[in-house]
Backbone and ligand atoms as CSV (ligand in chain L), in Angstrom:
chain,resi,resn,atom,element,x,y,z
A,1,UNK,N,N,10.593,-10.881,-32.889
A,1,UNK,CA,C,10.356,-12.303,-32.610
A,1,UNK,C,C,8.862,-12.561,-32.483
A,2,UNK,N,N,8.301,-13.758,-33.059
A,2,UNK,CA,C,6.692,-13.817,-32.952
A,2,UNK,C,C,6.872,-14.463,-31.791
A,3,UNK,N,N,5.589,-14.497,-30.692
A,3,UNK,CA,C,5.443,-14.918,-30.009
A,3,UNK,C,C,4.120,-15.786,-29.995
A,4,UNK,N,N,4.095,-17.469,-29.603
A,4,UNK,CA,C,2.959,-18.206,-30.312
A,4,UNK,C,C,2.139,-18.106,-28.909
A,5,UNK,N,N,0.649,-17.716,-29.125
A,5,UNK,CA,C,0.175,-17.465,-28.303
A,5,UNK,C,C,-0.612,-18.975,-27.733
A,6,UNK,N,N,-1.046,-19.414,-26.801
A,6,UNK,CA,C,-1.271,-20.818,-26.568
A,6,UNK,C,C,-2.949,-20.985,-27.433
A,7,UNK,N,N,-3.833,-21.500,-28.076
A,7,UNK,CA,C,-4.929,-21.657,-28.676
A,7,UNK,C,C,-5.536,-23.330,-28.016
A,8,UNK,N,N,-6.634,-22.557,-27.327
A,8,UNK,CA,C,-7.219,-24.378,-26.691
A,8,UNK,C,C,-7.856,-24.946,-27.653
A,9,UNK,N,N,-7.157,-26.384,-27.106
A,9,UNK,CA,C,-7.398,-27.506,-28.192
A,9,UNK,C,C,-8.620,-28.158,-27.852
A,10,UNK,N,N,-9.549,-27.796,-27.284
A,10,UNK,CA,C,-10.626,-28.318,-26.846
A,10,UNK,C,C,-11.529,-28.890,-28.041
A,11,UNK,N,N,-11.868,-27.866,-28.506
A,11,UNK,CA,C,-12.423,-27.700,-29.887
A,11,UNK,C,C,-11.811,-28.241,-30.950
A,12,UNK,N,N,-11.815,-28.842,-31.813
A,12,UNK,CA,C,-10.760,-28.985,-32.978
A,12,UNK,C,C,-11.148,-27.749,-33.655
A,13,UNK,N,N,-12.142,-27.663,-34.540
A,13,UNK,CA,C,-12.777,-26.907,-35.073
A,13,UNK,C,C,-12.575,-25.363,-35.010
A,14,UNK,N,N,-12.599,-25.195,-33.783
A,14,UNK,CA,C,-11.847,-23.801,-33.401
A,14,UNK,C,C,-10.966,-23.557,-33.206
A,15,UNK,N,N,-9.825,-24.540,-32.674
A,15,UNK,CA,C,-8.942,-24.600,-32.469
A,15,UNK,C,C,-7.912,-24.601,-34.274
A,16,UNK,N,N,-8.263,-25.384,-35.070
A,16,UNK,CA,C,-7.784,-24.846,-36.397
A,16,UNK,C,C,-8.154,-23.377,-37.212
A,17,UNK,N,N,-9.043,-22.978,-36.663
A,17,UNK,CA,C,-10.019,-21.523,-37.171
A,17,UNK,C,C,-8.591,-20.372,-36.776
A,18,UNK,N,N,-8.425,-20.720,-35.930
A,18,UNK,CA,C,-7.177,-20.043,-34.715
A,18,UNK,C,C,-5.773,-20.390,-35.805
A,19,UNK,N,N,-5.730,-21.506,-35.499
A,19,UNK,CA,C,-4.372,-21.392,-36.581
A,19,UNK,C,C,-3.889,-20.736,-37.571
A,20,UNK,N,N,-5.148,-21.429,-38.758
A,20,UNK,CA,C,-5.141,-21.068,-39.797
A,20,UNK,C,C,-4.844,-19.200,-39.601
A,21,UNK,N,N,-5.485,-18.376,-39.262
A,21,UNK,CA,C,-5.461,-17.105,-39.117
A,21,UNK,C,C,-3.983,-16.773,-38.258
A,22,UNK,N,N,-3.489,-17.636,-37.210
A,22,UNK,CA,C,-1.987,-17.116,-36.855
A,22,UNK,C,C,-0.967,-17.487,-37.688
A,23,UNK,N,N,-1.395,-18.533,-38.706
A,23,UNK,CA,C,-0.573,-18.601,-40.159
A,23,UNK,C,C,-0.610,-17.359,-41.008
A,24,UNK,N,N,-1.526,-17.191,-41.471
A,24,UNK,CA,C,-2.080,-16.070,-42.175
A,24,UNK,C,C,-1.201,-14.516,-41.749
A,25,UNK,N,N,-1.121,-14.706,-40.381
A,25,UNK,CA,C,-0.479,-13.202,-39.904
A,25,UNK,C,C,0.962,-13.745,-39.780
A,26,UNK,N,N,1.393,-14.543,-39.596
A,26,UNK,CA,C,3.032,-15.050,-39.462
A,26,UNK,C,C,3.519,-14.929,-40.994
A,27,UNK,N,N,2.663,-15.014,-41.440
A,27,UNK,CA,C,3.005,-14.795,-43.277
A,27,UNK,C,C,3.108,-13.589,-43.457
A,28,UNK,N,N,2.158,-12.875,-43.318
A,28,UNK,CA,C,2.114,-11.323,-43.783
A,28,UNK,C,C,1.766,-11.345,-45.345
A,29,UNK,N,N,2.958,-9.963,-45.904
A,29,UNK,CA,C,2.845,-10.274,-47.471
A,29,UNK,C,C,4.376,-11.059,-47.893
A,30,UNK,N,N,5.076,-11.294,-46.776
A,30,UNK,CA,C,6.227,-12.126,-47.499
A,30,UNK,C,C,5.472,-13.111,-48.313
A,31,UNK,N,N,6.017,-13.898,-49.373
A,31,UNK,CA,C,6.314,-14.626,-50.311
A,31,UNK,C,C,6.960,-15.510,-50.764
A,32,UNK,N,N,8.084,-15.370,-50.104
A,32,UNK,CA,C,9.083,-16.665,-50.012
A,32,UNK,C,C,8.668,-18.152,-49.429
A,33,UNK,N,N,8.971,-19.100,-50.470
A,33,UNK,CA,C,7.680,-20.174,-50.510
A,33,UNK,C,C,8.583,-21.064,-49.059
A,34,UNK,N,N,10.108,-20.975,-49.149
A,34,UNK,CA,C,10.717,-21.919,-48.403
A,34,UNK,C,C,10.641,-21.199,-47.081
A,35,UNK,N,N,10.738,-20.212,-46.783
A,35,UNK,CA,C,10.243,-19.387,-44.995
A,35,UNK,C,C,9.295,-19.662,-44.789
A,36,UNK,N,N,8.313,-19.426,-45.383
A,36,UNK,CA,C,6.861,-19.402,-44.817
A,36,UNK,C,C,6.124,-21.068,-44.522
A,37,UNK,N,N,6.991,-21.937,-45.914
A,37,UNK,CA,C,6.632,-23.415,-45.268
A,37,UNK,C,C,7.371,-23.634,-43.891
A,38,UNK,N,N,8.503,-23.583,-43.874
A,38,UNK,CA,C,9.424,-23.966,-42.860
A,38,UNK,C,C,8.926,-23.053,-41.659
A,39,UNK,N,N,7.865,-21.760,-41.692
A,39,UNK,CA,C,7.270,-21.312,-40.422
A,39,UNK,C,C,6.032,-22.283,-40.237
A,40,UNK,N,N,5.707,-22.523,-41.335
A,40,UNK,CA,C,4.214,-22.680,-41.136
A,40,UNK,C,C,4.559,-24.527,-40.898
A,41,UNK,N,N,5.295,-25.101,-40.480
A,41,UNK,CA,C,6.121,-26.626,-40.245
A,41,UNK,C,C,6.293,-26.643,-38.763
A,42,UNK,N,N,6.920,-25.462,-38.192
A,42,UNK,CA,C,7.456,-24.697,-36.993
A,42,UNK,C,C,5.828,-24.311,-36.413
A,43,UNK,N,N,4.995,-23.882,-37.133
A,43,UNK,CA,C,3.641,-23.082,-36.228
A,43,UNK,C,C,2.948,-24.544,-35.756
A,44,UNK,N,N,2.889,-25.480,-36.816
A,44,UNK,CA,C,2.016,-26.869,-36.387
A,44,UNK,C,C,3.096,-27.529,-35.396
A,45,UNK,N,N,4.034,-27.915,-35.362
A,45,UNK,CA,C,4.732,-28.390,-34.160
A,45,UNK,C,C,4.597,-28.223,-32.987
A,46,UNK,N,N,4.374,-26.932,-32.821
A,46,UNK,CA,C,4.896,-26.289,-31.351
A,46,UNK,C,C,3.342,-25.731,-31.107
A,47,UNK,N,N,2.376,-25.923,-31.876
A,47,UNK,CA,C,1.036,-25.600,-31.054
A,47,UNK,C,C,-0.011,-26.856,-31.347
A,48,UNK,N,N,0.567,-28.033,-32.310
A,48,UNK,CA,C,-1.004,-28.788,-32.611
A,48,UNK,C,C,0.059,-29.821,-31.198
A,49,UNK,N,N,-1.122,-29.921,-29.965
A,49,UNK,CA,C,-0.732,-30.990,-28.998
A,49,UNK,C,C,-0.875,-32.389,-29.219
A,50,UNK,N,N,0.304,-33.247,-28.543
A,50,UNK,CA,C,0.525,-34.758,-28.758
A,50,UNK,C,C,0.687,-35.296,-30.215
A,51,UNK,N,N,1.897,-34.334,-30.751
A,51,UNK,CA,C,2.647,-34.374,-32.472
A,51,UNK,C,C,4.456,-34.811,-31.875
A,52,UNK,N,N,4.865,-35.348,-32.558
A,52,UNK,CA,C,6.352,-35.360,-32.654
A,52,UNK,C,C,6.960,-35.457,-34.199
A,53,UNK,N,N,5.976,-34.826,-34.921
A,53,UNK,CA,C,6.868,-34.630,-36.313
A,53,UNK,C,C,5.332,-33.721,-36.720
A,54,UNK,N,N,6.142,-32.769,-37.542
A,54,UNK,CA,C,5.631,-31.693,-38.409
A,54,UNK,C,C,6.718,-31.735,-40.068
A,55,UNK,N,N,5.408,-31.456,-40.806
A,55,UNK,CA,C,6.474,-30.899,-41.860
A,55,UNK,C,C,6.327,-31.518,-43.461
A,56,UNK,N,N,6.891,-31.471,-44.208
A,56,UNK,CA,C,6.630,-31.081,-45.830
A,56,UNK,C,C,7.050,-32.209,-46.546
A,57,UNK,N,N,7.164,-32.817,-47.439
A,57,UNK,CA,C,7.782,-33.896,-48.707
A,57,UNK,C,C,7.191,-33.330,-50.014
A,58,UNK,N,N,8.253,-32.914,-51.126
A,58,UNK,CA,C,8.097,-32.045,-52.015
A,58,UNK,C,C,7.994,-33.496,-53.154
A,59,UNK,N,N,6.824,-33.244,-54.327
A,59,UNK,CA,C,6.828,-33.922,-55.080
A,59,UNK,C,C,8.177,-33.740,-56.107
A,60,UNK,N,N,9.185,-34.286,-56.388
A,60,UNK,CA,C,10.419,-34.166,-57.218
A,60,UNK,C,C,11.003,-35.201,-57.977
A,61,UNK,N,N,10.522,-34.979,-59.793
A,61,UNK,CA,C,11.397,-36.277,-60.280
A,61,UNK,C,C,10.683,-37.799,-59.871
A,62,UNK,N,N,9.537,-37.274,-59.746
A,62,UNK,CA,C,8.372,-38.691,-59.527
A,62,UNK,C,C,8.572,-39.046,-58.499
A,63,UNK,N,N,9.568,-38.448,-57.325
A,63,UNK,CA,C,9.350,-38.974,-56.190
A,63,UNK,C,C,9.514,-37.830,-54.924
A,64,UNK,N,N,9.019,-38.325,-53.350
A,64,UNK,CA,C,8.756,-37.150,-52.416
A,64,UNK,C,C,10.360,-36.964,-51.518
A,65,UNK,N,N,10.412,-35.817,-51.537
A,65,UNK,CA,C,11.612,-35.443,-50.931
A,65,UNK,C,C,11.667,-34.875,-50.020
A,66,UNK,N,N,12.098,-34.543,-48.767
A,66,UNK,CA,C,11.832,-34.082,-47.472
A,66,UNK,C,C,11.969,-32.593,-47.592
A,67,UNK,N,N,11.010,-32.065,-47.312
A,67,UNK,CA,C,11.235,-30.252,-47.430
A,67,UNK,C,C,11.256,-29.700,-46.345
A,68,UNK,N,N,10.640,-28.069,-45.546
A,68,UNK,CA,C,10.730,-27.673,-44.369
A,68,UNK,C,C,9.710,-28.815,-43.191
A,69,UNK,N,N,10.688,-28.587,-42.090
A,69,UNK,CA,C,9.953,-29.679,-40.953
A,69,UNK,C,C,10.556,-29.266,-39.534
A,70,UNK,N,N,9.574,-29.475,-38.734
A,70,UNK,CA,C,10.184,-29.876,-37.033
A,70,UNK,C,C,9.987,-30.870,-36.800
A,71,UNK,N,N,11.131,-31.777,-36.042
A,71,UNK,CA,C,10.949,-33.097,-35.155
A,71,UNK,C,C,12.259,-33.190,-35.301
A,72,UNK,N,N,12.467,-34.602,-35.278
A,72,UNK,CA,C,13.814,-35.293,-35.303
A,72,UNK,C,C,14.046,-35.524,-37.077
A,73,UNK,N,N,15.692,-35.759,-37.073
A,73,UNK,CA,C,15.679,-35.974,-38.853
A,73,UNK,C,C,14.765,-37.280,-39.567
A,74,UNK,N,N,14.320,-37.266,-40.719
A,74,UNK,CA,C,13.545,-38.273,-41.284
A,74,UNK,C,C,14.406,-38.642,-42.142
A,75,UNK,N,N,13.476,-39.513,-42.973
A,75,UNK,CA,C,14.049,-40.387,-44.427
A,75,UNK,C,C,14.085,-39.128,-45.661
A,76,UNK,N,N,14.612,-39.465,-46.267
A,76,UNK,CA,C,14.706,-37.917,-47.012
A,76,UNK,C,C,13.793,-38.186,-48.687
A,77,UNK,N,N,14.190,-39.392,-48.939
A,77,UNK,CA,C,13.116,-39.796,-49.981
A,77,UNK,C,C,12.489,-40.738,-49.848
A,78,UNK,N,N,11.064,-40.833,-50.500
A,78,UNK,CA,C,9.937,-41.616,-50.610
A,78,UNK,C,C,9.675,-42.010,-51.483
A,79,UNK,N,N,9.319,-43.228,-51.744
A,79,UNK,CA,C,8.895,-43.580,-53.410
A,79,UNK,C,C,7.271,-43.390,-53.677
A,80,UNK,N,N,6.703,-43.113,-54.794
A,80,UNK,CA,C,5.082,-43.047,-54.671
A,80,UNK,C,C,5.028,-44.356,-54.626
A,81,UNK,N,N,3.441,-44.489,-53.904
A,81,UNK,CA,C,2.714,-45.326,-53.186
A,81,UNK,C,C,3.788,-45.737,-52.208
A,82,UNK,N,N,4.945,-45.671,-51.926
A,82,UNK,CA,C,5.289,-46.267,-50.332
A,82,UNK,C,C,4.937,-45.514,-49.223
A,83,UNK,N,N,4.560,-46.112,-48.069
A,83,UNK,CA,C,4.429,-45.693,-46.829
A,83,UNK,C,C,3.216,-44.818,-46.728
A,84,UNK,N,N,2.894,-44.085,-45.772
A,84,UNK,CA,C,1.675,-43.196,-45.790
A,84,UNK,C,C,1.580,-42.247,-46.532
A,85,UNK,N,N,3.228,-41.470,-46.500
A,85,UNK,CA,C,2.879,-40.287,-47.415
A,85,UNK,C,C,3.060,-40.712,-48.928
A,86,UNK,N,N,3.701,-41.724,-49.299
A,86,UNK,CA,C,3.463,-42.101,-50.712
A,86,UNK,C,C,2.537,-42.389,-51.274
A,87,UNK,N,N,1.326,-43.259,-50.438
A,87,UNK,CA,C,0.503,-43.273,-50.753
A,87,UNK,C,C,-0.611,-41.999,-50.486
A,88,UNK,N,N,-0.675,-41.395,-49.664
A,88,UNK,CA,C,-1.063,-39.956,-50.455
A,88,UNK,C,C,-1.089,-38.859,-51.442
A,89,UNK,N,N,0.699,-39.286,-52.177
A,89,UNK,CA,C,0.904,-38.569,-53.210
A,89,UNK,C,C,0.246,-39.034,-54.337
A,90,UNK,N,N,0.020,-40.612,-54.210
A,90,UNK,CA,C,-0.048,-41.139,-55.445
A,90,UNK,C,C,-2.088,-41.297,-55.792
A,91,UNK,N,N,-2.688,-41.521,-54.358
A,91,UNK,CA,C,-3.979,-41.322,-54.731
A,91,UNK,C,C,-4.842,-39.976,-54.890
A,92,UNK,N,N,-3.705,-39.419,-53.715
A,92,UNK,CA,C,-4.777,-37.657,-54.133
A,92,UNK,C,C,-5.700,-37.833,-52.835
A,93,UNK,N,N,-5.503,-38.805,-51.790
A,93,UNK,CA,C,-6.617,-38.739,-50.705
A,93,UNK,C,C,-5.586,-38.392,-49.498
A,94,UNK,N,N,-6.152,-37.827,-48.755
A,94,UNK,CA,C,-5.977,-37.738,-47.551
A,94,UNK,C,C,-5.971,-38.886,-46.897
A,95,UNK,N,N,-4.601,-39.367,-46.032
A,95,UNK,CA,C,-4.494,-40.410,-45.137
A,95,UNK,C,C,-4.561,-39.672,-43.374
A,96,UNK,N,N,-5.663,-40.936,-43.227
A,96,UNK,CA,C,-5.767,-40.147,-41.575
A,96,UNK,C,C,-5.279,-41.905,-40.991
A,97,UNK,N,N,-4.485,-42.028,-40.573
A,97,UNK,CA,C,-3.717,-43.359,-39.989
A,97,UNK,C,C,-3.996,-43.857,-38.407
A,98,UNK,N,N,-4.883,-44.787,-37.639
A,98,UNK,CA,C,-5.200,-44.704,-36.372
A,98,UNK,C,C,-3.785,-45.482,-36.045
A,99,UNK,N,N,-3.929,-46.605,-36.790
A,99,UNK,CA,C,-2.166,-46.968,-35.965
A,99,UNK,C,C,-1.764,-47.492,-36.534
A,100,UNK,N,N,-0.218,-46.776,-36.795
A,100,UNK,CA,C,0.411,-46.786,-38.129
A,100,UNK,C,C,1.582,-48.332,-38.192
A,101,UNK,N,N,1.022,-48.950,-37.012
A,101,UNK,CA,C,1.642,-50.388,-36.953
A,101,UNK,C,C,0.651,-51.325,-37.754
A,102,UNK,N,N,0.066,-50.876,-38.143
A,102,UNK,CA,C,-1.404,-51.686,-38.604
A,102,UNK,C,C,-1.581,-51.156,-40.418
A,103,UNK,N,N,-0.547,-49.700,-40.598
A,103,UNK,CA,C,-0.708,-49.724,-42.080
A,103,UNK,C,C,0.779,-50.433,-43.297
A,104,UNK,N,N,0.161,-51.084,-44.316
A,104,UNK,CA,C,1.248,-52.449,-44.723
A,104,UNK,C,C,2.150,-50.863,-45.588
A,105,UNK,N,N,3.311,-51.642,-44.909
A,105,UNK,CA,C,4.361,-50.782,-45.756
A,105,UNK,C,C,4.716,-49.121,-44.735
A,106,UNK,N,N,4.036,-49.126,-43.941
A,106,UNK,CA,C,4.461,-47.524,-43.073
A,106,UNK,C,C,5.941,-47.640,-42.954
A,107,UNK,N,N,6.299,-46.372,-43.328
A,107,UNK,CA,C,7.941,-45.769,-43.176
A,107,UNK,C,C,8.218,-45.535,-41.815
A,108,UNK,N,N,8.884,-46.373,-40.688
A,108,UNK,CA,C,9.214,-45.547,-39.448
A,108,UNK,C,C,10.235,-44.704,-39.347
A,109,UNK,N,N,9.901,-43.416,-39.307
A,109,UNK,CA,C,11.324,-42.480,-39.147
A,109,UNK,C,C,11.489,-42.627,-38.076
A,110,UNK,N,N,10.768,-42.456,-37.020
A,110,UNK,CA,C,11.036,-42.704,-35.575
A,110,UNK,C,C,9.798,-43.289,-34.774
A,111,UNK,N,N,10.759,-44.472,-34.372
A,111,UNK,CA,C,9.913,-44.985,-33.883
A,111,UNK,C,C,8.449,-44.805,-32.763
A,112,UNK,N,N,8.774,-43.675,-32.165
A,112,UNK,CA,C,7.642,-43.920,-31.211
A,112,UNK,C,C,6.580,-43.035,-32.266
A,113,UNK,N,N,6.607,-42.625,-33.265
A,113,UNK,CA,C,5.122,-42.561,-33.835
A,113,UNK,C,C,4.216,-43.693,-33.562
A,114,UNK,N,N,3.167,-43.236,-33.525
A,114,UNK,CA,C,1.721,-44.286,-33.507
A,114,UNK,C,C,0.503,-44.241,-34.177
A,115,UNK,N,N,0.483,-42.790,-34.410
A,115,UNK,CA,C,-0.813,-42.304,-35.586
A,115,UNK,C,C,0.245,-41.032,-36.825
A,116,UNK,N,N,-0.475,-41.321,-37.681
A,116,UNK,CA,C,-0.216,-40.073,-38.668
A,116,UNK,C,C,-1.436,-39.562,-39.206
A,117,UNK,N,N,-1.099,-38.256,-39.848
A,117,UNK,CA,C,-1.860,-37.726,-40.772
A,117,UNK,C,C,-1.679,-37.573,-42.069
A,118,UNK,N,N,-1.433,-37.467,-43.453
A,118,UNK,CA,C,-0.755,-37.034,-44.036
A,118,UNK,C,C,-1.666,-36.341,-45.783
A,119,UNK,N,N,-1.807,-34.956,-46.000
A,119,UNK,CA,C,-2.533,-34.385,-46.886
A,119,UNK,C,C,-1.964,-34.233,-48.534
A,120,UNK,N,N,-2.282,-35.190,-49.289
A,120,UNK,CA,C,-1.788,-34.260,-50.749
A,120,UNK,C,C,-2.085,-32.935,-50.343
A,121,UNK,N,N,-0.713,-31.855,-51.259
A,121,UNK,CA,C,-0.763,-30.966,-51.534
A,121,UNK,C,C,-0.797,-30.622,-52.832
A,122,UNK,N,N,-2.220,-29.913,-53.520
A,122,UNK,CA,C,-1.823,-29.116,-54.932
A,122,UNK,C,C,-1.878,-28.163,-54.895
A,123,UNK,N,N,-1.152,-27.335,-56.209
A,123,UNK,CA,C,-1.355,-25.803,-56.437
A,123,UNK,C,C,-1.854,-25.807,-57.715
A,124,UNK,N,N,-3.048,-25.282,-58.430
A,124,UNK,CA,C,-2.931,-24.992,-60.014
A,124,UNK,C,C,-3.178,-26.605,-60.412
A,125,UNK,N,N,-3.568,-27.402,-59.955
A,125,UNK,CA,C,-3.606,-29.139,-60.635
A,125,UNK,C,C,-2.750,-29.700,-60.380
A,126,UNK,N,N,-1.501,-29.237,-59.801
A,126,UNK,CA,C,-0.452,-29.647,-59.860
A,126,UNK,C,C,0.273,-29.794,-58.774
A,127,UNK,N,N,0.963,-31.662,-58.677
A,127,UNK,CA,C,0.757,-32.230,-57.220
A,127,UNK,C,C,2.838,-31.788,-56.819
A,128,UNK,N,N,2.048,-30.452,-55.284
A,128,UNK,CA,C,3.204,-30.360,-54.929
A,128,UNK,C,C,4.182,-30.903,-54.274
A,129,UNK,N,N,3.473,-31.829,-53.423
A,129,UNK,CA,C,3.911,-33.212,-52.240
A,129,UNK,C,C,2.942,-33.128,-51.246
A,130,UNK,N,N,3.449,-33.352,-50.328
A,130,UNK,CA,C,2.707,-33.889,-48.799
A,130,UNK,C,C,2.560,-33.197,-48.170
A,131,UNK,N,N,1.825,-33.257,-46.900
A,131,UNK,CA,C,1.853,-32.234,-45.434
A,131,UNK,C,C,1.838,-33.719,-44.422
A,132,UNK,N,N,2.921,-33.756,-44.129
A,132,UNK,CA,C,2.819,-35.377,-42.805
A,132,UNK,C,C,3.070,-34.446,-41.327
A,133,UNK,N,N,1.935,-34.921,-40.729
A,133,UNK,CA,C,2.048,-34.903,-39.012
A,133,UNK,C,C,1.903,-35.735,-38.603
A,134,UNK,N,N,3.037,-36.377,-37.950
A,134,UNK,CA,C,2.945,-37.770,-36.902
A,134,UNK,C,C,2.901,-37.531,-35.289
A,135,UNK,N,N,2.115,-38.337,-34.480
A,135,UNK,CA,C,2.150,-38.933,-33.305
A,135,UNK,C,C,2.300,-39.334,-32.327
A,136,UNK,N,N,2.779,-39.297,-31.591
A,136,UNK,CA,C,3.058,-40.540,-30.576
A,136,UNK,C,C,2.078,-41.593,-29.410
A,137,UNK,N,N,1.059,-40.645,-30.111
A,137,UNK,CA,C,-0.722,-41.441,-29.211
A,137,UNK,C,C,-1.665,-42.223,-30.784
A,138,UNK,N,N,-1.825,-43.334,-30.063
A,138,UNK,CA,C,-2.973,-44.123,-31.443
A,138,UNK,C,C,-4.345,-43.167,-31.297
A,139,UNK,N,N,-4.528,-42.630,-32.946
A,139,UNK,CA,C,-5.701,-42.674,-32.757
A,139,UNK,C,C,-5.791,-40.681,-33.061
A,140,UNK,N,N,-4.405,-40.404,-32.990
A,140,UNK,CA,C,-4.609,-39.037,-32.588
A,140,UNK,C,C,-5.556,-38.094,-33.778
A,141,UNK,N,N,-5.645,-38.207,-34.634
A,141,UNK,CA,C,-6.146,-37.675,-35.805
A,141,UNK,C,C,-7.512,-38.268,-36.628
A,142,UNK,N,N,-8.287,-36.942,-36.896
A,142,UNK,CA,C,-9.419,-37.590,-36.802
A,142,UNK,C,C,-10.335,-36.742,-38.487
A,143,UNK,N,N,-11.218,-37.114,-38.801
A,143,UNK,CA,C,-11.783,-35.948,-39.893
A,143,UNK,C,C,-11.652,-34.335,-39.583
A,144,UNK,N,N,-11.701,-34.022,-37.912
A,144,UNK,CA,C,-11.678,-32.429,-38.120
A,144,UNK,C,C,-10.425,-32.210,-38.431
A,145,UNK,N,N,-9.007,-33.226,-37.892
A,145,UNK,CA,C,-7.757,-32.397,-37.899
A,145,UNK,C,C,-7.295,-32.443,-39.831
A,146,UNK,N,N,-8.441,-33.561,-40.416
A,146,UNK,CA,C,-8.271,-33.234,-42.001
A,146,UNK,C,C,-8.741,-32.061,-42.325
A,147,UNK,N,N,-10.213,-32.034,-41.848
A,147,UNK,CA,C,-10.451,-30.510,-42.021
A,147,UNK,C,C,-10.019,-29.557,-41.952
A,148,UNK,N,N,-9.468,-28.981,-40.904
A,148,UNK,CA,C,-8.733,-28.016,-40.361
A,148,UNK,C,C,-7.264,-27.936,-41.015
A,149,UNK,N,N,-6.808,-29.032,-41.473
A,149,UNK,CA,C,-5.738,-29.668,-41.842
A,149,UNK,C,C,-5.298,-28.789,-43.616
A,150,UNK,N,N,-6.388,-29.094,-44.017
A,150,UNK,CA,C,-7.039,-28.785,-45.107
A,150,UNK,C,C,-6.857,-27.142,-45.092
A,151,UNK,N,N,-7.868,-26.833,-44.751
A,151,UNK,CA,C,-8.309,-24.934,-44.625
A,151,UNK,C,C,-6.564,-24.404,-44.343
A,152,UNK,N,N,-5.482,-25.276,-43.707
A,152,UNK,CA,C,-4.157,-24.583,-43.464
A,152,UNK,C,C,-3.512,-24.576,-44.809
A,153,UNK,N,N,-3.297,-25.374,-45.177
A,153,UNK,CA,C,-2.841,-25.710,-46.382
A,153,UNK,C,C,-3.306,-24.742,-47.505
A,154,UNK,N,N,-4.690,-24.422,-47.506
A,154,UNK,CA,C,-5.018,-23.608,-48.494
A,154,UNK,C,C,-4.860,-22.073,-48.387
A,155,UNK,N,N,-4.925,-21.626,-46.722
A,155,UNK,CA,C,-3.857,-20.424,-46.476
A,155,UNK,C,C,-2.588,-20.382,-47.137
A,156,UNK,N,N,-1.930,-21.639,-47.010
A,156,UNK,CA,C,-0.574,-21.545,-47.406
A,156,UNK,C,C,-0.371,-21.003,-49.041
A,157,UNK,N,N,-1.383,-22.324,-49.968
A,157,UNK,CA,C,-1.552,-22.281,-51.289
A,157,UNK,C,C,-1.574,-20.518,-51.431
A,158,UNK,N,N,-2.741,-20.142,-51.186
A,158,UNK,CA,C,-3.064,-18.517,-51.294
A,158,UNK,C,C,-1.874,-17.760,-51.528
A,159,UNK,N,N,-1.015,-18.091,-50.541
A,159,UNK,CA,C,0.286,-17.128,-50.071
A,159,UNK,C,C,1.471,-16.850,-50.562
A,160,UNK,N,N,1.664,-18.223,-51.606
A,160,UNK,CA,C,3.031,-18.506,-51.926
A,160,UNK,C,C,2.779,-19.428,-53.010
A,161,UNK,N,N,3.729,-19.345,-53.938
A,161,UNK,CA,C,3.770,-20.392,-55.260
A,161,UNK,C,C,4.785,-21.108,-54.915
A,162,UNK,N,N,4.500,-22.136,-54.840
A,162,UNK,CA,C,5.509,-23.324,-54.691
A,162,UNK,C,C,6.675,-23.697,-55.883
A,163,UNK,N,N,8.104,-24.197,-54.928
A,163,UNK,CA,C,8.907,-23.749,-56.758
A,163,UNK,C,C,8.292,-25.253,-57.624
A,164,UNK,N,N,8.767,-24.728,-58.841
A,164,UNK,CA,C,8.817,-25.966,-59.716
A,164,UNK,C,C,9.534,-26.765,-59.725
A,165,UNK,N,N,9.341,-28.341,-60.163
A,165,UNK,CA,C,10.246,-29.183,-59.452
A,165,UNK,C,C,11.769,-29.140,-60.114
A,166,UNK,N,N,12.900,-29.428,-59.337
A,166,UNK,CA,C,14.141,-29.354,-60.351
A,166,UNK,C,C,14.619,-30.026,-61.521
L,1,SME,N1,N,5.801,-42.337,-41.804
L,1,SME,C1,C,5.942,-41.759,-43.118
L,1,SME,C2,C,7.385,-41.405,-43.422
L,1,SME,C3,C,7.749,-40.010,-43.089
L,1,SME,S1,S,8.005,-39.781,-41.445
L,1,SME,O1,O,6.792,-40.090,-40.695
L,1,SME,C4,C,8.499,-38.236,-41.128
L,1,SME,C5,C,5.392,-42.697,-44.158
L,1,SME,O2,O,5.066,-43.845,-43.857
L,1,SME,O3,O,5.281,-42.290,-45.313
């Protein structure tokens, strides 16, 4: 059983330096693209503080589909450009959301979100879906947690080939 060791959030900066590397070792050399997302969904939940959703939307068939995650259940498909993470799939930018009552068209899966994050993911040029972390404080997410946000994601990329879409 891994045991998640607590990493202070004082720092952002260091505090993702930390992650990224207890991703890295929760991976090992497994390979399996659907464990290691669905750990690495499970590692941001339960250590990035003041989150109530972690987790994945797979680009599929021109549209995002809910992949590994912790929180409560979500919407399971997304259309591009709807909501935050659609519109991340569809521009290729990183959405950092201060309050997601304030962005036109936000998807509420549950309501007490208040901020999101949400990162295109590619592998090879090629757009795999999303990384969405939501909220329940305005404001919570900021350029480092893109940063940091970022550097996880590309651990992940490194680790595992994502499948092709069906
Ligand atoms: N809020 C997202 C929908 C996904 S849930 O947050 C898990 C959006 O607007 O795209």
């Amino acid at each position: 059983m891994y045991e998640l060791t607590s990493v202070s959030a004082d720092n952002k900066k260091e505090f993702y330096k930390e992650l990224s590397s207890m991703l890295a070792g929760l991976i090992g050399d497994e390979t399996d693209w659907l464990a290691n997302a669905a750990n690495a969904a499970s590692l941001l939940y339960h250590m990035l503080p003041e989150i109530n959703w972690a987790g994945f939307y797979l680009y599929k068939n021109g549209q995002l589909v809910l992949g590994p995650f912790n929180g409560k259940p979500a919407c399971v498909r997304i259309q591009m450009g709807k909501g935050v993470c659609g519109t991340a799939a569809q521009t290729g930018e990183i959405q950092v959301v201060e309050d997601v009552n304030l962005f036109p068209g936000h998807i509420a899966c549950d309501p007490a979100s208040q901020s999101e994050i949400v990162l295109p993911i590619y592998q090879n040029g090629r757009l795999i879906g999303v990384l969405d972390i939501d909220s329940p404080v305005k404001g919570r997410f900021n350029s480092d947690d893109a940063e940091g946000l970022s550097a996880f994601i590309e651990i992940l990329n490194q680790h595992i080939i994502w499948p092709e879409p069906d």
